[in-house]
N, C-alpha and C positions, 0 to 999 in steps of 0.2 A: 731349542725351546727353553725358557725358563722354567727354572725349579718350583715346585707348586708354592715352597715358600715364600720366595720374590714374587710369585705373581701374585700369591692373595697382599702382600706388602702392597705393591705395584698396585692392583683394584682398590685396597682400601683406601689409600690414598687420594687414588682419582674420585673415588666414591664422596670421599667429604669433600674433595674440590667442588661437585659437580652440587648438593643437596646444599650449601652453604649461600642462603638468599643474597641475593644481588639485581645486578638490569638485565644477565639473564631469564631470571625466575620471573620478575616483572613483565617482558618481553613473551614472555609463554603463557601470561595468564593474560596479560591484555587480548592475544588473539584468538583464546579458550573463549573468552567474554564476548569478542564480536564476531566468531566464527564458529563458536562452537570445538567441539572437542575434536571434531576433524581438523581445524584451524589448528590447534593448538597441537598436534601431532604432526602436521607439518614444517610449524617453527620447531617443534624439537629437534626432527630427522635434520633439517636443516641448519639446525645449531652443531649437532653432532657433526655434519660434515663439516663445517669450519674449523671444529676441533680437532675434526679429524687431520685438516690440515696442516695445521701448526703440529701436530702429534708425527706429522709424518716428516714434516719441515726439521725438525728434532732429529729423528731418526737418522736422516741423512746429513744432519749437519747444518743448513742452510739458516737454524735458529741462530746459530753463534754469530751471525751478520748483527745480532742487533748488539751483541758483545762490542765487535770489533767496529763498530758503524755505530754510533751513538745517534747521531741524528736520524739515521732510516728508523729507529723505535719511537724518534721526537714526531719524526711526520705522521710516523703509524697511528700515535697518539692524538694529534690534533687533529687529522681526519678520523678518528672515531668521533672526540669529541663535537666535530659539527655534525655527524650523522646522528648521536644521541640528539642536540638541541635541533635536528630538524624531527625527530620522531617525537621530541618533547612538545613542539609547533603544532605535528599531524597530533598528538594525542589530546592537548587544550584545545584544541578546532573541533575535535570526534565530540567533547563535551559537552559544546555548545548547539551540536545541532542533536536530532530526533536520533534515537536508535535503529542503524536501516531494520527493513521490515523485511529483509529478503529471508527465509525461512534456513536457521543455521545447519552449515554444512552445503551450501549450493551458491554460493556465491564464489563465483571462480577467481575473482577480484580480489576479494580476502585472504584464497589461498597463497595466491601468487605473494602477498604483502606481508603475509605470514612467513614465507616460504623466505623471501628477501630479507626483512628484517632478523629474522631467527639463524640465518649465514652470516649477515654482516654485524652483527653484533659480538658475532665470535672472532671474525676474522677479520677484523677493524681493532682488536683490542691485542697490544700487543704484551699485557703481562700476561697472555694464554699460553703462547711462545715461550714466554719466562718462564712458568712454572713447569711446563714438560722439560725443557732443558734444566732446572736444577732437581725434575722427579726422575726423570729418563736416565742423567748422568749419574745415578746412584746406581745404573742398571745397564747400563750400555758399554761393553768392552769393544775393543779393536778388533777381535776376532772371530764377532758374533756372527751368526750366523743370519742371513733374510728372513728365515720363517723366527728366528725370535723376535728380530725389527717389528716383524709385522703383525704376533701378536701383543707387543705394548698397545700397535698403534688402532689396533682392532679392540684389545681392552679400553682402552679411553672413548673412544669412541661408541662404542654399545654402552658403557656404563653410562655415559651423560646424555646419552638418546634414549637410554631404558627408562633413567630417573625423569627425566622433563614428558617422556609419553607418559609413562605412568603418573605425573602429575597434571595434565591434559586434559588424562583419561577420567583421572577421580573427580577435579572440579568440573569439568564438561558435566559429568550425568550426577552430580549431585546437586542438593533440595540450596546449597548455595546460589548457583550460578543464577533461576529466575530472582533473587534478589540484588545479586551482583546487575544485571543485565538491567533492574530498573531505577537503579541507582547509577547508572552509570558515570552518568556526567561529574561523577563524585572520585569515581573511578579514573574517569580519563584526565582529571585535572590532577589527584595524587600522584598518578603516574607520570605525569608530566612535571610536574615539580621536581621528583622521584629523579629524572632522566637531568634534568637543569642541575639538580643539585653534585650529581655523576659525572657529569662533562663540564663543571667547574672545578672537582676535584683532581679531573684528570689535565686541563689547562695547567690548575697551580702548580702540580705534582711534576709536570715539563717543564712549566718556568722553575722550577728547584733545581729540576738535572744543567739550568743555564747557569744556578747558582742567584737566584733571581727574589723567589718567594721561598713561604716556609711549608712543609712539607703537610698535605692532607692525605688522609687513608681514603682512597677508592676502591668503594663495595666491587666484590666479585662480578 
């Protein structure tokens, strides 16, 4: 087990990784808006497992592929990038038609897209990977033991499923969301911008590592 001191180091850490706005945070409020807070609790859980992924990918090593494999992080990157500019497509389309009228929280539709988008967002995105392998190797020795492995990877994991349900949870039942919800088309068009302007970031930022373009910062 980690010493209580590493681990609260090790939580805070992940903690402002995980509260720090980006296409995450984006990604949880759009399906809080057309699904309601149940919606929006399901991309969380489901974001936390992707992280959970790469957390465990870390743990056992299998991150340092993008170390030693440069291009497996170039492809991980340009296939996120065209999954953001198709959710950028689906969100400018959501704007232009009516708000469905299915009553939020019963639309099994939503959950499932919720459920998809909020995984693949995390686990499409390979500086997730980066960052537990340069958070984890402050914390990970050769001789550690499976149950400390396994609570880093249970820490990250709760922490960024705690913070996105709990953010879910508050815009779902708050006196925002019926305004959110009839504004929407306003909504689904920022976010889509939102996402276009994310997955150009994440394009240039590849062509740099070819030594190509000049380098732009891509939100969390």
């Amino acid at each position: 087990m980690l010493s209580l001191h590493d681990w609260l180091l090790l939580a805070s850490v992940c903690a402002l990784g995980a509260i720090t706005p980006g296409i995450s945070l984006a990604v949880i409020t759009r399906h809080t808006l057309l699904g309601g807070h149940k919606a929006g609790v399901t991309a969380a859980i489901a974001h936390a497992i992707g992280v959970g992924f790469w957390a465990t990918a870390t743990v056992t090593g299998l991150a340092v592929l993008f170390h030693r494999y440069p291009k497996l992080e170039l492809l991980f990157s340009l296939t996120g990038a065209l999954f953001l500019l198709w959710m950028a497509w689906k969100s400018w389309q959501a704007g232009r038609a009516p708000l469905n009228s299915t009553p939020l929280d019963t639309n099994v539709e939503a959950h499932h897209g919720a459920a998809r988008d909020g995984f693949l967002v995390a686990f499409l995105n390979p500086k997730v990977a980066l960052f537990f392998l340069a958070l984890f190797s402050q914390f990970l020795q050769a001789d550690m033991g499976q149950l400390a492995r396994a609570q880093m990877v249970l820490t990250a994991i709760f922490i960024d499923g705690g913070w996105y349900v709990l953010v879910a949870i508050l815009l779902g039942r708050s006196r925002l969301l019926p305004w959110l919800r009839a504004h929407h088309h306003w909504v689904e068009r920022a976010t889509a911008i939102l996402l276009v302007i994310i997955a150009a970031s994440v394009v240039v930022n590849s062509l740099l590592d070819l030594g190509v373009a000049p380098r732009l910062i891509m939100p969390a």
